[in-house]
N, C-alpha and C positions, 0 to 999 in steps of 0.2 A: 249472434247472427241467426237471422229466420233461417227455414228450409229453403225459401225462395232466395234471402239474398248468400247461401253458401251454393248452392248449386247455379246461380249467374255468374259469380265471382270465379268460379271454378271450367266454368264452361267461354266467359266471353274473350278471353283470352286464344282463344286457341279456331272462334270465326275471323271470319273474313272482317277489315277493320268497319264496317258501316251497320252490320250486322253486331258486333261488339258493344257499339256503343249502344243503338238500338237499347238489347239487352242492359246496358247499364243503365239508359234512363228509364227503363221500365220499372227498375229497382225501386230509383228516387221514389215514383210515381204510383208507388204498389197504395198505398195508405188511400190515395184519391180513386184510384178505382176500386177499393171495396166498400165505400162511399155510395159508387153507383150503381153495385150488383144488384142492392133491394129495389131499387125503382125500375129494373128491367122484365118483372116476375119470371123469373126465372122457374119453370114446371119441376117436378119431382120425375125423372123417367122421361121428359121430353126431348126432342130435338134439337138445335140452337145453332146460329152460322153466326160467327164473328166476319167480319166482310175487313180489307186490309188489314189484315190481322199482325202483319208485322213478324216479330218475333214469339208471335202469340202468347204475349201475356193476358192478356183479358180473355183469352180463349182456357186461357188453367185456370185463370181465376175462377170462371162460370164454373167449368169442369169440375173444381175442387168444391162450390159452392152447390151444385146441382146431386153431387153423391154418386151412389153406384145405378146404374140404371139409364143413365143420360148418355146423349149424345152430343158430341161439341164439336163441329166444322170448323175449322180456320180456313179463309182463303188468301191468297195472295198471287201479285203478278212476280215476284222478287225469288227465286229459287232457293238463294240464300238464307232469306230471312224464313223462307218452308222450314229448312235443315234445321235453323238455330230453334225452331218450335220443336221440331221434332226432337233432337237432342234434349231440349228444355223439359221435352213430355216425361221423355224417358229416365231423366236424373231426377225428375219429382215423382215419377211411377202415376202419373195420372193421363189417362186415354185420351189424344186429341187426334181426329181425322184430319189430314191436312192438303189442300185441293190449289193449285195452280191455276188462276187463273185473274179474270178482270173487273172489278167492280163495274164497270159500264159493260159486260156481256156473263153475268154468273151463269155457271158452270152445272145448275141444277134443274130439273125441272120446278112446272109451278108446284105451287101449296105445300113446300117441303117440307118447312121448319113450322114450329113454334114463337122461335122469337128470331129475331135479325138484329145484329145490331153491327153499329160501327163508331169506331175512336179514334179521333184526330184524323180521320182519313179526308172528308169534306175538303179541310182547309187547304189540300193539294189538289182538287179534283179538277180540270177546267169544267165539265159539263156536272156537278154536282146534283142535280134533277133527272139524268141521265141514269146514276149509281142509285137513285132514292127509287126512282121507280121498278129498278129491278130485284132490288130490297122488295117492295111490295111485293112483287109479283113470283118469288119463292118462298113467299109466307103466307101460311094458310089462313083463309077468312078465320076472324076471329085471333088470330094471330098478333102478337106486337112488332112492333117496329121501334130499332131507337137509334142516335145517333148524338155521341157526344162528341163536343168540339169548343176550340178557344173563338174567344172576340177580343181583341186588342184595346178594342176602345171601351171595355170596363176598366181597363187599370189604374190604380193610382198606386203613386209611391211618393215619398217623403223623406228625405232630401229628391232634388229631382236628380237624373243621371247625369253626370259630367257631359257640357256636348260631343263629346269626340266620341263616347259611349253611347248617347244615346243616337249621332250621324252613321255608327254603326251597325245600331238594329234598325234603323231605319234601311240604312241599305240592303240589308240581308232580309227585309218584308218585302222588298222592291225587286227585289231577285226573283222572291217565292210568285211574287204576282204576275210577274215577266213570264212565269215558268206554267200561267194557269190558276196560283194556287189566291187564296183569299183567306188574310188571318182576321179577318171580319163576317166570317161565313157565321157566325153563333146568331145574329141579330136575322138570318137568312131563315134560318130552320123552320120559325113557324111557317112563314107562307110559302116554301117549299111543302111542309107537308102537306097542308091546306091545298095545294094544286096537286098533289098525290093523290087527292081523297081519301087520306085517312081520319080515320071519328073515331072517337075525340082524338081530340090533337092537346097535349099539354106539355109547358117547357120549364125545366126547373135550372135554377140556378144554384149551382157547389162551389161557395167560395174556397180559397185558396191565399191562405195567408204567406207570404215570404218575407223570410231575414235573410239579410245580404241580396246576391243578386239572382240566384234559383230557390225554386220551393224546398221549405223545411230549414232547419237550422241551418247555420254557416258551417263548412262543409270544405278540409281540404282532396276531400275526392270529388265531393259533387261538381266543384270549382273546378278540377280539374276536366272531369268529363264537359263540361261547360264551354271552355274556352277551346277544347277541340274540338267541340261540333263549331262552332264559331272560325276557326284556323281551317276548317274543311270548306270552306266558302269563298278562302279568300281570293283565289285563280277565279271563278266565277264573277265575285265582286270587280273583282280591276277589269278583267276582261267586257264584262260589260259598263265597264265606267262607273260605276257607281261612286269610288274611290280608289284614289290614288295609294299606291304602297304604305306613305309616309302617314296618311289619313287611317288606313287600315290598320296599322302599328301602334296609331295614338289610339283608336278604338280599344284594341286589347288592353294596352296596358291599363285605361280607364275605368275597362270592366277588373280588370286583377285591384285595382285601388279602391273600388266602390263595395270590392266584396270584402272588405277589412272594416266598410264601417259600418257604423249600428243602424240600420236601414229598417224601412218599413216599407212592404210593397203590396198590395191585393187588388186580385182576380177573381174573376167566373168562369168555370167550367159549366156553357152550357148542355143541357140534355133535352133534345126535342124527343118526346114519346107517342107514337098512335096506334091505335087499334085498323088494323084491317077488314074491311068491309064486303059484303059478299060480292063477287065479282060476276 
């Protein structure tokens, strides 16, 4: 077991349950985000704001990446998910600032940082141009910009999902999108940044291979964490109609039977990156 997955294991137990799991799929997902730490340049001694930062993983990952000398912002609107960073800082012994507040109104003056970045935040955002801009606008000319996020419509998989599993995830995309969010935002990035004005603007794609029905091998924890962020939807899903009980029921089990077999599934993790421009 890493350092990182004995001190999540040790700590998510004992957050609040939304903030736990958080933290658990951070785990899954550690291997893909250090993937994308080199493409952010991350300075020797500089600045850096993670923007929704979550349970700030990516905010230790920089931290741990960037060395002694650096400084590394986490923000967040989520109280909770602040503690589980900070706890998280303090069991790895590595320095994160950790700031309260908005992706559509940051919390800093201009030209602060060095680098800005954000993950999987986009695809919740309704005003997504709204949070870009002010990314820009705490990061100093000459500054990076970056923001990584899914698009749904790269996937493919093989067998395809059972319908009742795959009328499932359809529901629970139709929820997120009700709510503001778009799990199509990756294909968005370029010409969001493009009307940022940020130069150059370049977008790289990180595949994401999966066995069974989440990333990395088959997995009876990862399953586990899986099927209850899934079960945490389900008053929301019926509530808004999407599915009825007896539909929602067949979903699960669909997803527990699809993760037994020998599957093939791949994605892009995209990454829109630009430079900051004088202003």
């Amino acid at each position: 077991m890493t350092e990182v997955e004995k001190a999540a294991a040790e700590l998510a137990p004992r957050l609040a349950e939304e903030a736990g799991l958080n933290l658990r799929q951070s785990v899954f997902t550690h291997y893909q985000r250090l993937l994308t730490l080199p493409l952010l340049g991350l300075p020797p001694g500089g600045i850096v704001l993670d923007v929704g930062a979550g349970t700030g993983a990516m905010a230790l990952d920089m931290a741990k990446s960037m060395g002694e000398g650096g400084r590394v912002f986490a923000v967040d609107n989520d109280p909770t998910m602040l503690e589980a960073t900070r706890q998280l800082a303090d069991a790895l012994k590595t320095p994160v600032e950790t700031v309260l507040g908005d992706a559509g109104v940051l919390p800093f003056q201009d030209d602060t940082f060095d680098v800005t970045a954000a993950r999987f935040l986009f695809q919740h955002l309704p005003d997504p141009a709204a949070a870009l801009s002010e990314m820009v606008r705490v990061t100093r000319p000459g500054g990076a910009v970056a923001v990584l996020d899914v698009d749904d419509g790269t996937a493919l998989e093989d067998p395809p999902l059972p319908p009742e599993a795959a009328a499932l995830y359809r529901a629970v995309t139709e929820l997120q999108a009700r709510r503001g969010g778009d799990r199509q935002i990756g294909r968005r990035l370029y010409r969001l940044f493009r009307e940022a004005r940020l130069q150059p603007v370049g977008v790289i794609g990180i595949p994401r291979i999966q066995l069974g029905i989440v990333p990395g091998p088959r997995s009876e924890e990862i399953m586990d964490h899986h099927l209850r962020r899934l079960e945490r939807e389900r008053e929301a899903v019926l509530s808004a109609g999407l599915l009825d009980a007896a539909a929602f029921a067949a979903g699960l089990d669909a997803v527990r039977g699809a993760a037994g077999e020998d599957r093939f599934a791949y994605e892009v993790e995209l990454v829109a990156l630009g430079t900051v421009c004088a202003k």
